[in-house]
N, C-alpha and C positions, 0 to 999 in steps of 0.2 A: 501549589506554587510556593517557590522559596521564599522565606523572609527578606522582606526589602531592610529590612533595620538592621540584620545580621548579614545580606550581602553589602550594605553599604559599608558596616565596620571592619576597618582593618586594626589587628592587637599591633601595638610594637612596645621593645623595652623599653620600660620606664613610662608608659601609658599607664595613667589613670586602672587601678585594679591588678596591675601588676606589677612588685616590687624590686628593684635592683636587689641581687644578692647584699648583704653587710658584709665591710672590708671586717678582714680580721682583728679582734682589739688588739690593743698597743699601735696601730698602726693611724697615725691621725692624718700624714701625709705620708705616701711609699717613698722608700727609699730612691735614692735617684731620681725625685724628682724634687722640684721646688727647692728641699735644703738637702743634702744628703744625710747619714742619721752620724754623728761624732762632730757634726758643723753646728752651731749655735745654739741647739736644741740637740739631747740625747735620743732616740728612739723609746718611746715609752714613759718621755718623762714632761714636764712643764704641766698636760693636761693629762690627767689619766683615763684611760681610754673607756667612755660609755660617759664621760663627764661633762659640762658644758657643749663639747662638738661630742654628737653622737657617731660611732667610728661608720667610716665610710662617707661620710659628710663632709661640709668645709670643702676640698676642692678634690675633686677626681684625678686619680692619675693621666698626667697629662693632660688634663681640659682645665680649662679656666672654672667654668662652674659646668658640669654635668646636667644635661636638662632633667628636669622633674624635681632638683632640689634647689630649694632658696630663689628657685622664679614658677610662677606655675607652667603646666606645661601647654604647646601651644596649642589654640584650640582648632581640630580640623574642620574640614567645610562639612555642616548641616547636612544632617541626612533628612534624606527625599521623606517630607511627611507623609506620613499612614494614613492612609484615606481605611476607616472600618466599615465593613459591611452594613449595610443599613441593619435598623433593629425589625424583626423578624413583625412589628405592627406597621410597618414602615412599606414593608413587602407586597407583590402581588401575590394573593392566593387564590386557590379555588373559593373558600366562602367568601372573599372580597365581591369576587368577578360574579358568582349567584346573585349574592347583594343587591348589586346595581344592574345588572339585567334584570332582577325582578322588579328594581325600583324605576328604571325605564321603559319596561314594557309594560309595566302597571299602570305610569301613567298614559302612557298610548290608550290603553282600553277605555280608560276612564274618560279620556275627552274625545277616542271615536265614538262610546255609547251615548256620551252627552250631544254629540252633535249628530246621531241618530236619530234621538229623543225631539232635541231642540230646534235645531234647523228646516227652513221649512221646505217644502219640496220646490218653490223655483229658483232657492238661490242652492240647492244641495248640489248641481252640477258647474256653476262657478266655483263655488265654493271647494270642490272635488281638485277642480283645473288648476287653481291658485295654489292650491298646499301641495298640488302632487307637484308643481313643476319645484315647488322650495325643493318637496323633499327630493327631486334627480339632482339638486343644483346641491344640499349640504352634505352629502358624502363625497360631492366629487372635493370639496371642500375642507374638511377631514383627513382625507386620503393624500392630500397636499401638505397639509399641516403637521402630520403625524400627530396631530396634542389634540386630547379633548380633558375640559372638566365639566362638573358637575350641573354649570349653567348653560351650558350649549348642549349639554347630553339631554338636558330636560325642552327646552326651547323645542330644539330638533325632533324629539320625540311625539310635543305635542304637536306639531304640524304635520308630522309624519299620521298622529291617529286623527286628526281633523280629516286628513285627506282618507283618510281608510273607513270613517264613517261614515263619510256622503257618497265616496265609493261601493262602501257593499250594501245600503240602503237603495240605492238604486238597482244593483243588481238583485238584492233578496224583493224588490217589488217584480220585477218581471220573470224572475226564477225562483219562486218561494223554496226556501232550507236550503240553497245553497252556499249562503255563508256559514255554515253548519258543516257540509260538505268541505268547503275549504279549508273550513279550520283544523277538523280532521284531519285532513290530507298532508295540513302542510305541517303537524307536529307528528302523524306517520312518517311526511320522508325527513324531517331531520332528526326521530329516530332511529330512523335506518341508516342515516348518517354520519351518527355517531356511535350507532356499533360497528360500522365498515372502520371507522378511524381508531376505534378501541378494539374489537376483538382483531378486525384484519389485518392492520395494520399500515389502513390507507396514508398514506401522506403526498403532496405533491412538491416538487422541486421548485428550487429557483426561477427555473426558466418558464416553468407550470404558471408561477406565482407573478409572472412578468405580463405572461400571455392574456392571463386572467384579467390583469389588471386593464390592459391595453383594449381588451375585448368588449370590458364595462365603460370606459370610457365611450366606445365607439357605438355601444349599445344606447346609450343612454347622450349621445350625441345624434342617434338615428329618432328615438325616440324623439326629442325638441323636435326638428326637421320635422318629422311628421304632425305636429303638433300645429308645429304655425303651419304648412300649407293648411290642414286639417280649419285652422280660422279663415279660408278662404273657400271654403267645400271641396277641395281639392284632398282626396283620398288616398295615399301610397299603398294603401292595401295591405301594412303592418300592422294594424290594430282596426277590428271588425265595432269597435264599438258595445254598448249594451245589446243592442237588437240589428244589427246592420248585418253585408252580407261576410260571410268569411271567404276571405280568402285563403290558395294555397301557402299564400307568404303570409298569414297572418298566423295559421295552423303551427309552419314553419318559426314564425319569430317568436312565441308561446312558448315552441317546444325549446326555444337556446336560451328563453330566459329562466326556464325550469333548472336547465342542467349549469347555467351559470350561479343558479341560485345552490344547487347541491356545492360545486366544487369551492363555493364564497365561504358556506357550512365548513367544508374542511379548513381552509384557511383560516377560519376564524378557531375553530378549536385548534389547531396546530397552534398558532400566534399565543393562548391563553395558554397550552399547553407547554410551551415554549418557556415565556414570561415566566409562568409558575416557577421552571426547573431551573433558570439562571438566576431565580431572586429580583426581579424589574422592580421598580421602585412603584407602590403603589398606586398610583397613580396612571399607570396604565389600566390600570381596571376598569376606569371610564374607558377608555378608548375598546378597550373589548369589549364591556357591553353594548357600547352603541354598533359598534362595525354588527354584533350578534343582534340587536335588533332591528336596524336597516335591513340583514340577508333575510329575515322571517320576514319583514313584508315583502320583500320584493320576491320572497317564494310565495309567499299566500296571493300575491295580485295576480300573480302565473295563474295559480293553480287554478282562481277564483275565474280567468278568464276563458281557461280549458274547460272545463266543467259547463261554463255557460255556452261555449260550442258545440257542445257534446249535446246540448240539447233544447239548441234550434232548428 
């Protein structure tokens, strides 16, 4: 990109840094102007030239006063200030965005396992219902906002692992090691996911990243809906429950929230990957790690649910 300080300035004579040629000495005023030289004053005489008026000074042939001498010159309109690149601590980086996905996801674990631990088993399925509907309701949140910092990324995170402890506490009681199985699985596929994005060269478009978006809203708008009939014992047949029967649309809705869970994986590294290359102001790095740890639960809750189909 060209310099904005060097397209904005134009040079002209007698501007600041560049100097009118000096009139010839003996010449204090040119002939033919002001006096001619045999009229009151001889040519070369009264002030010798380089003396009191230095030559070329006093008055310009033919101008009253020549600009840039004896007035300063005038000053032009301001140039467009320099906005500098932020300083490179300032930046998003790859260690930033580690940083705080590990400091996000670490507190996840830490108060899923406490409310493992803590919680007791008849409030573990309230308990489940209440955090998990926070957690569909603050990314759609987020996702609105475009802005996260440091105290909503932790907030969100912990309700996010509150819900994820009374969650797989109930499933690992009627499917013993399966939360083991999930965990597996779900840092197998977004391994696999982000060697598809680094070695293949997966990326998806605009239009990809539109669909995507539109799709989770409407997922996670099916989800409520089923939820509240669901307080009426009213069934849609989307979600089979811990021990309840499966359906084909429950098999069905699993598998879309698997593969929206994969293509979230790319967008969320494309987005860091992104940020990195244009230099985003740090501060993006929350917002990535949280979008990065929203998509691990919502692939591990898939994963955690397919599994427990597979073996009822």
């Amino acid at each position: 990109m060209a310099n904005p300080v060097l397209n904005a300035q134009t040079f002209t004579a007698g501007q600041a840094g560049f100097q009118q040629p000096y009139a010839a000495p003996g010449y204090g005023q040119a002939p033919g102007y002001g006096q001619a030289p045999g009229y009151g004053q001889a040519p070369g005489y009264g002030q010798a030239p380089g003396y009191a008026q230095a030559p070329g000074y006093g008055q310009a042939p033919g101008y009253g006063q020549a600009t840039g001498y004896g007035q300063p010159y005038p000053q032009s309109q301001p140039y467009p200030a320099y906005n500098p690149a932020p300083a490179d601590d300032e930046r998003m980086t790859i260690d930033s965005v580690l940083t705080k996905s590990a400091m996000t996801i670490g507190l996840l674990v830490v108060v899923a396992a406490l409310g493992w631990l803590l919680l007791p088993l008849e409030v573990l399925l309230p308990v489940s219902i209440v955090a998990g509907l926070v957690a569909i309701i603050c990314p759609l949140v987020v996702a609105f906002r475009r802005a996260m910092g440091p105290g909503l990324a932790f907030v969100f995170a912990a309700l996010e692992g509150l819900m994820l402890g009374g969650l797989s506490r109930l499933f690992e009681l009627v499917y013993p090691g399966i939360v083991t199985q999930a965990v597996i699985g779900t840092f197998a596929a977004a391994a696999a996911t982000l060697a598809a994005y680094h070695f293949g060269k997966v990326r998806i478009s605009g239009k990809i990243r539109r669909v995507l978006f539109i799709s989770i809203i409407a997922y996670a708008a099916v989800a409520l809906v089923n939820f509240l009939f669901g307080l009426f014992g009213i069934n849609l047949g989307f979600y089979a429950g811990v021990t309840g029967n499966v359906t084909t649309w429950a098999w069905l809705w699993a598998g879309v929230g698997v593969v929206l869970g994969v293509v979230s994986l790319i967008d969320d590294f494309q987005f860091i990957d992104n940020g990195i290359r244009s230099g985003a102001p740090a501060k993006q790095s929350w917002l990535a790690a949280y979008g990065l740890t929203v998509t691990m639960v919502f692939l591990y809750t898939h994963i955690l649910r397919i599994l427990s189909y597979i073996r009822r």
